[in-house]
C-alpha positions in Angstrom: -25.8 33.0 -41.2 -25.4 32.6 -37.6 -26.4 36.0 -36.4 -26.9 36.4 -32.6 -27.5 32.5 -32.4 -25.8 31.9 -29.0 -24.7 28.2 -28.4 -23.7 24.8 -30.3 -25.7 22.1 -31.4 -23.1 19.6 -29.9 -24.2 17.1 -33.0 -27.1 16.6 -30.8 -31.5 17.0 -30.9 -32.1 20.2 -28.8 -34.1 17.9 -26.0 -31.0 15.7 -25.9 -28.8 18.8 -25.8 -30.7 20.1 -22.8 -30.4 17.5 -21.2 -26.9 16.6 -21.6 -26.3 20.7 -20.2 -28.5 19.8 -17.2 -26.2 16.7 -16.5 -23.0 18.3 -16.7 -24.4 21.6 -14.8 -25.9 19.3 -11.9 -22.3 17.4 -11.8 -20.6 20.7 -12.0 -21.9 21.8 -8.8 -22.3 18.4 -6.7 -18.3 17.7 -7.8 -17.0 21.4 -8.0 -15.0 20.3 -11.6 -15.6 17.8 -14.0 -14.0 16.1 -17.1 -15.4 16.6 -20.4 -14.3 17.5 -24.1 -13.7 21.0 -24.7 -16.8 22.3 -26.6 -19.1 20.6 -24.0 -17.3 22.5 -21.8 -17.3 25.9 -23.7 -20.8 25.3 -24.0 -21.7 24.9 -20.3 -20.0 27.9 -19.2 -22.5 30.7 -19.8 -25.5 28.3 -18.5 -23.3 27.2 -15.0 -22.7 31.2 -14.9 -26.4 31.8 -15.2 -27.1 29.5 -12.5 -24.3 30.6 -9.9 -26.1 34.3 -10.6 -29.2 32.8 -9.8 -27.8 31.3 -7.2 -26.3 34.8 -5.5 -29.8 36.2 -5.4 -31.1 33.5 -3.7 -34.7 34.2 -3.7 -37.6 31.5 -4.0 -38.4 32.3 -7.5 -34.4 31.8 -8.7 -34.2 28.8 -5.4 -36.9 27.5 -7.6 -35.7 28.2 -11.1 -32.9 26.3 -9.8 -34.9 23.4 -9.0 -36.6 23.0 -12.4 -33.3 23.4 -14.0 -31.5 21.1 -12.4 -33.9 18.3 -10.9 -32.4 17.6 -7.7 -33.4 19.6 -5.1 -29.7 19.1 -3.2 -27.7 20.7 -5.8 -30.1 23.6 -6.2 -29.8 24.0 -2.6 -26.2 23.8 -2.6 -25.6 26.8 -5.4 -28.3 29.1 -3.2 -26.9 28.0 0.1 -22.7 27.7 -0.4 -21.7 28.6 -4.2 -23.7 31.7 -4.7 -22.5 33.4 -1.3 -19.0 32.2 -1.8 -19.2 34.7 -5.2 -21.0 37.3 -3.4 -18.0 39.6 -4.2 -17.2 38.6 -7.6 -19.2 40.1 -10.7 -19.0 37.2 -13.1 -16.1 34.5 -14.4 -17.2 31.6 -11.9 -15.8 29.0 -13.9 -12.3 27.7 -14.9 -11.5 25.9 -18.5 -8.4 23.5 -18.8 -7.0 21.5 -21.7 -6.1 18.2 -21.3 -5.2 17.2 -24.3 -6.5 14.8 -26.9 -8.1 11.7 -25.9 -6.8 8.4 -27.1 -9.6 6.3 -28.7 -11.2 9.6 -31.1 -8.9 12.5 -30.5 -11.5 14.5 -29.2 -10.0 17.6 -27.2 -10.4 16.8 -23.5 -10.8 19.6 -20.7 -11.4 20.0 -17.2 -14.2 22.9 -16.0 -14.0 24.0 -12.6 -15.7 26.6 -10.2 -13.0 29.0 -9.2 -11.8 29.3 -5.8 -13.0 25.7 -5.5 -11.2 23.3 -3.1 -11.3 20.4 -4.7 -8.6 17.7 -4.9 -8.7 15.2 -7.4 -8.4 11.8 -5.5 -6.0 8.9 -6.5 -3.9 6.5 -5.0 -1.0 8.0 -3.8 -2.9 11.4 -2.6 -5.0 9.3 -0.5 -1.8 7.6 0.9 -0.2 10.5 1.5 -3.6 12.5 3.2 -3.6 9.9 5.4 -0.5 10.0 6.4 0.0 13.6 7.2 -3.2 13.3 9.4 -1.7 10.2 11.4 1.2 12.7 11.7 -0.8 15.5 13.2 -2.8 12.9 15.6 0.4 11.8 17.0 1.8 15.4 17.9 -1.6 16.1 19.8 -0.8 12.9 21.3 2.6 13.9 21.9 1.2 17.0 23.4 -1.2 16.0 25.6 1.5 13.5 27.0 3.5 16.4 27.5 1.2 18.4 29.7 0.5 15.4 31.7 3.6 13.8 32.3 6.5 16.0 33.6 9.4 14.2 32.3 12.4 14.6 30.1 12.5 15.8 26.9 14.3 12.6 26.4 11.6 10.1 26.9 8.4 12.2 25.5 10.8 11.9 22.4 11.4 8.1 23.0 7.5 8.2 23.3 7.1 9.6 20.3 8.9 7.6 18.1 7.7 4.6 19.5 4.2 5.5 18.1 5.5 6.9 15.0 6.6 3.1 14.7 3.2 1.8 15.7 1.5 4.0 13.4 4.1 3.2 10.3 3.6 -0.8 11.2 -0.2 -0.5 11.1 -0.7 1.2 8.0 2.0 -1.3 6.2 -0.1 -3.9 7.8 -3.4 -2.1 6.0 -1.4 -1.7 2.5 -0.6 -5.1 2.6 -4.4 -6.1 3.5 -5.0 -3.5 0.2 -3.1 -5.7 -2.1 -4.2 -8.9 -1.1 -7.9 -8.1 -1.7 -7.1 -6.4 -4.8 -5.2 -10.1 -5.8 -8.1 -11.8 -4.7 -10.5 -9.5 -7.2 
């Protein structure tokens, strides 16, 4: 009988169990989500909601609890200094559970944890691509703008301007893409 026996065994020794909790709890926090299978993840739930409490304390004795928990001082800091006030307002329920799925080589159930009211974005490819090019666009509108104030033409030609660097912009990030592929044909 399993009475009041709180966690899983994870198929694991209870030092290698530990540890693997520390891991994912240390990468839980430096990240702000990570990928795992679902019962690692059910399983690190109440310990990263332990921590975060810890963490909304924030005296020397749970900064330092922290520390020993985690081994590395950054991340500890981190939870005490921008998670734990973040949740200042919240009684509990830090983290987030998602189900990906199976995965491919052993069917094991795959799920993401996250802290909620994290801003994270996963990065890829194409997200990076497109980031990048909605910042070019907001540099060249302050550019636009500060052409504006200086030069007192037409509405014409500041749009003339505008597309012109649009183009210049476009051209040099082709140029960059194609640089991209060439080194990963090279590779």
């Amino acid at each position: 009988m399993r009475h009041r026996v709180s966690g899983k065994k994870l198929g694991r020794t209870t030092e290698h169990r530990k540890a693997l909790m520390r891991n994912l709890a240390t990468e839980l926090f430096r990240y702000g989500r990570i990928k795992t299978t679902l019962p690692k993840a059910k399983a690190l739930r109440p310990i990263a909601e332990k921590l975060i409490t810890l963490g909304k304390r924030g005296t020397l004795s749970d900064r330092r609890r922290l520390i020993g928990y985690l081994k590395d001082k950054k991340i500890a800091h981190k939870v005490v200094d921008e998670i734990g006030p973040k949740y200042m307002q919240r009684p509990g329920g830090y983290t987030r559970i998602y189900k990906l799925g199976w995965r491919k080589g052993d069917a094991a159930e795959m799920a993401i944890i996250e802290l909620v009211e994290s801003e994270v974005r996963w990065k890829t490819k194409e997200t990076e691509t497109v980031e990048s090019s909605v910042e070019e666009e907001k540099v060249i509108d302050e550019d636009v703008e500060v052409k504006e104030s200086v030069e007192e033409g037409s509405k014409e030609e500041v749009v003339e301007e505008k597309k012109e660097v649009k183009e210049e912009v476009v051209e040099e990030s082709e140029e960059g893409e194609e640089k991209e592929k060439e080194k990963e044909g090279k590779e």
